[in-house]
C-alpha positions as CSV (number, residue, x, y, z in Angstrom):
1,X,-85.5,-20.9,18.6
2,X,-86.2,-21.8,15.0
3,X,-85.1,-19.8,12.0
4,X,-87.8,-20.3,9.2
5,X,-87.2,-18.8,5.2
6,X,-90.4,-18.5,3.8
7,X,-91.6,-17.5,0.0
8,X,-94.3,-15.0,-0.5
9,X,-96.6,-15.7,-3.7
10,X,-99.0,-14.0,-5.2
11,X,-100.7,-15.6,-8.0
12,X,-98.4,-18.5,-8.4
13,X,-95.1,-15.4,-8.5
14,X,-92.4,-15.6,-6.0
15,X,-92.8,-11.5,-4.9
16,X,-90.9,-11.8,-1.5
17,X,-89.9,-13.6,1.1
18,X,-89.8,-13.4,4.9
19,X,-87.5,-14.6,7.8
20,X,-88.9,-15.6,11.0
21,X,-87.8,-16.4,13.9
22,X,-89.3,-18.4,16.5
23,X,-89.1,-19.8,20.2
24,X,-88.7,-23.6,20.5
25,X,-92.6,-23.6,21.3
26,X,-92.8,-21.9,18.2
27,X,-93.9,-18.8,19.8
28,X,-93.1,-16.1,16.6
29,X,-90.3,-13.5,18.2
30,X,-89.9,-11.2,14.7
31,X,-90.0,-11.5,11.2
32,X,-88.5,-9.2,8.5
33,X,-89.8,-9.1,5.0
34,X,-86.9,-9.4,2.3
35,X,-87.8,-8.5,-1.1
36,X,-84.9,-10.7,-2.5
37,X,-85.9,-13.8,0.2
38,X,-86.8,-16.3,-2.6
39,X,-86.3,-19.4,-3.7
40,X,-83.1,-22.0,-2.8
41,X,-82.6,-19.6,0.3
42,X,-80.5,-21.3,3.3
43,X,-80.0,-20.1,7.4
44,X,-77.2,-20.8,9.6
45,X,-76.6,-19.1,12.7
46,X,-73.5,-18.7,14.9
47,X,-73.8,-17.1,18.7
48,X,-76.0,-14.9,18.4
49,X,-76.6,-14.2,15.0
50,X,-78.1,-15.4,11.7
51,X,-76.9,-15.4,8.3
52,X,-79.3,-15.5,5.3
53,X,-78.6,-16.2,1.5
54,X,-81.4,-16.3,-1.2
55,X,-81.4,-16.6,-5.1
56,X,-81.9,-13.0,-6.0
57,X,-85.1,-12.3,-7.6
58,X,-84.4,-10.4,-11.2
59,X,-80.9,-10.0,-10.7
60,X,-78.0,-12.0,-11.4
61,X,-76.9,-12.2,-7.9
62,X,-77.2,-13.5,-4.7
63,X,-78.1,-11.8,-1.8
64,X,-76.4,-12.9,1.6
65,X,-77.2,-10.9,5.2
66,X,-76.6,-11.4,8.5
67,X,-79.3,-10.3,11.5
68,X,-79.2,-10.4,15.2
69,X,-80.9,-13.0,17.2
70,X,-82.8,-9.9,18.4
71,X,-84.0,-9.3,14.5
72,X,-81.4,-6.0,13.7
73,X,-80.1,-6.1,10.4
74,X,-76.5,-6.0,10.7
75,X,-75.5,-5.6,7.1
76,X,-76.6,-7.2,3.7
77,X,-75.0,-7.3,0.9
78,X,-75.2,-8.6,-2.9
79,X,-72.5,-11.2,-4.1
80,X,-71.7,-12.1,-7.9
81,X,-69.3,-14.8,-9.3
82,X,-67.6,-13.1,-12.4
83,X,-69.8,-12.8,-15.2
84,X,-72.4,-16.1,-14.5
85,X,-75.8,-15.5,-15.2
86,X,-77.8,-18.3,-12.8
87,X,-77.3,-19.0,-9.4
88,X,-78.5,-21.6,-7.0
89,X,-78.2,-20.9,-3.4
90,X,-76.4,-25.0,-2.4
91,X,-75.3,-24.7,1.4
92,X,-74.5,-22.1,3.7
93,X,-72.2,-22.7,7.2
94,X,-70.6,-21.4,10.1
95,X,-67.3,-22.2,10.3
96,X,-65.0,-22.9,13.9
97,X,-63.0,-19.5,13.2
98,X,-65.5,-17.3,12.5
99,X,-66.1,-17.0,9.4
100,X,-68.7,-18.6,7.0
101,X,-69.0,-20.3,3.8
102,X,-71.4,-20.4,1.5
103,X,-71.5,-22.7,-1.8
104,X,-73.2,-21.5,-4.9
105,X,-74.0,-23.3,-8.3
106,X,-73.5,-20.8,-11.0
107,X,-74.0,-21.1,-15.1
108,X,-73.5,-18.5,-18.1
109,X,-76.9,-18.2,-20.3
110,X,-77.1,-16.7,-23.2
111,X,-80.2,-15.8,-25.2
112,X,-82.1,-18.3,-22.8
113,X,-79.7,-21.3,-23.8
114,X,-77.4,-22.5,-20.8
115,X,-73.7,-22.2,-22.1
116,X,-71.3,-24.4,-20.8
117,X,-70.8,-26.6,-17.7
118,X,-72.9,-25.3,-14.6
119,X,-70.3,-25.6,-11.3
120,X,-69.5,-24.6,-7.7
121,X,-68.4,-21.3,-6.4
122,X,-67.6,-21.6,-3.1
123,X,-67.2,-17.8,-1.0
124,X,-65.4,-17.5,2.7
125,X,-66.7,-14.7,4.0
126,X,-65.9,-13.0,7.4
127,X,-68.6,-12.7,10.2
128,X,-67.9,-8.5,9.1
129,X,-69.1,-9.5,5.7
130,X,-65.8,-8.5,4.2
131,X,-65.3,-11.5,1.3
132,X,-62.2,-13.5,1.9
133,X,-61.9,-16.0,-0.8
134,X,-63.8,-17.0,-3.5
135,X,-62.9,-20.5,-4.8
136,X,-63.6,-22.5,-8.2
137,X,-64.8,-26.1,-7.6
138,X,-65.2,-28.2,-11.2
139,X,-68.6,-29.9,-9.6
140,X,-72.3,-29.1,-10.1
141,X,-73.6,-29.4,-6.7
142,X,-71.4,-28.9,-3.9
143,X,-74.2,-29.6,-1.1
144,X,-74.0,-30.5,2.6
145,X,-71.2,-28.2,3.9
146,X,-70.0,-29.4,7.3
147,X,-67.7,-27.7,9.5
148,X,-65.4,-29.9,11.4
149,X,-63.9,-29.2,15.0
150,X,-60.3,-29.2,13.2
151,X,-61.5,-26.0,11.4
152,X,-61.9,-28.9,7.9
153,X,-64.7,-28.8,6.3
154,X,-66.6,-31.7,5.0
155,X,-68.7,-32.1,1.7
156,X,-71.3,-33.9,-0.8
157,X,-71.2,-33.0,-4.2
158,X,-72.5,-34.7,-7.3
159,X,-73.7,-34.4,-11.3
160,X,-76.3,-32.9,-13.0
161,X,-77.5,-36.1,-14.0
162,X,-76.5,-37.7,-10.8
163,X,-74.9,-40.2,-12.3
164,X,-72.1,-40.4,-9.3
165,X,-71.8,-38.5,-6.1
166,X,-68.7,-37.4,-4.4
167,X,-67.4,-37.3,-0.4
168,X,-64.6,-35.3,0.6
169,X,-62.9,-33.2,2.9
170,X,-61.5,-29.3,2.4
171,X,-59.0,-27.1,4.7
172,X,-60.2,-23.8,6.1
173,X,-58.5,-22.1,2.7
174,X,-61.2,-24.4,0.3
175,X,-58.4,-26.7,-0.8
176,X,-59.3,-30.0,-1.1
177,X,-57.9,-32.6,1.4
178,X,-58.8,-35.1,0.1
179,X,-62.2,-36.6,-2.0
């Protein structure tokens, strides 16, 4: 089927969101209503499952989940990055072993001014939702995540101002390989 993250608005204000899922004639099978589901929210699945992550609406957090192909909730949870103030939900992925990654774009505000460089936090998380590893990458966007059969996985990343972009290539640990 099709997993679809959807917005709710009500007078031009994010208020919700909703999952769906759907059969590949796009026959709706269940939808749950997240209050937290809002903008720069990413799926992945893995066999029989799908993971969810969503800026968190009001919070300085994100909110990641994981639910059964059948709709159950299996567990959700809230995940912070030290003391960072914005986050940007970049890629989420299923990795060969397991577990999954997600990459988020995080910033320190303070008194509505953006303080310092904005950069990657990158999160290895177990299909349990026990956190693994939390890993520091110097970049903006860290975008594209793609899981390689050798358990690599390989990346896009880029500037604020785009004024390059990046390839490369990590380990199953977040080290960089090569980029």
């Amino acid at each position: 089927g099709l997993i679809i993250a959807a917005s709710k608005e009500q007078n031009t204000n994010e208020t919700a969101g909703i999952l769906f899922k759907t059969s590949l004639d796009g026959t709706p099978q269940w939808a749950k209503y997240a209050s937290c589901l809002w903008r720069n929210s990413k799926v992945c699945a893995d066999a029989g499952n799908v993971y969810y992550a969503a800026n968190g609406k009001g919070v300085r957090k994100v909110f990641l989940g994981k639910v059964s192909n059948s709709g159950q909730v299996i567990w959700e949870q809230w995940l912070e990055a030290g003391d960072m103030d914005y986050y940007t939900v970049e890629s989420i992925v299923t990795c060969a072993n397991g577990n999954i990654v997600l990459a988020l774009s995080v910033s320190k505000i303070i008194g509505g001014t953006l303080i310092g460089p904005v950069h990657t936090i990158l999160f290895r998380i177990a299909a349990s939702g026990e956190v693994l590893q939390v890993a520091y990458f110097p970049v903006v966007h860290l975008a594209a995540l793609v899981p390689l059969s050798t358990g690599n996985i390989a990346f896009r990343c880029s500037a604020s101002d785009v004024t390059w972009t990046g390839l490369g290539v990590m380990d199953a640990q977040l080290n960089w390989l090569w980029f």
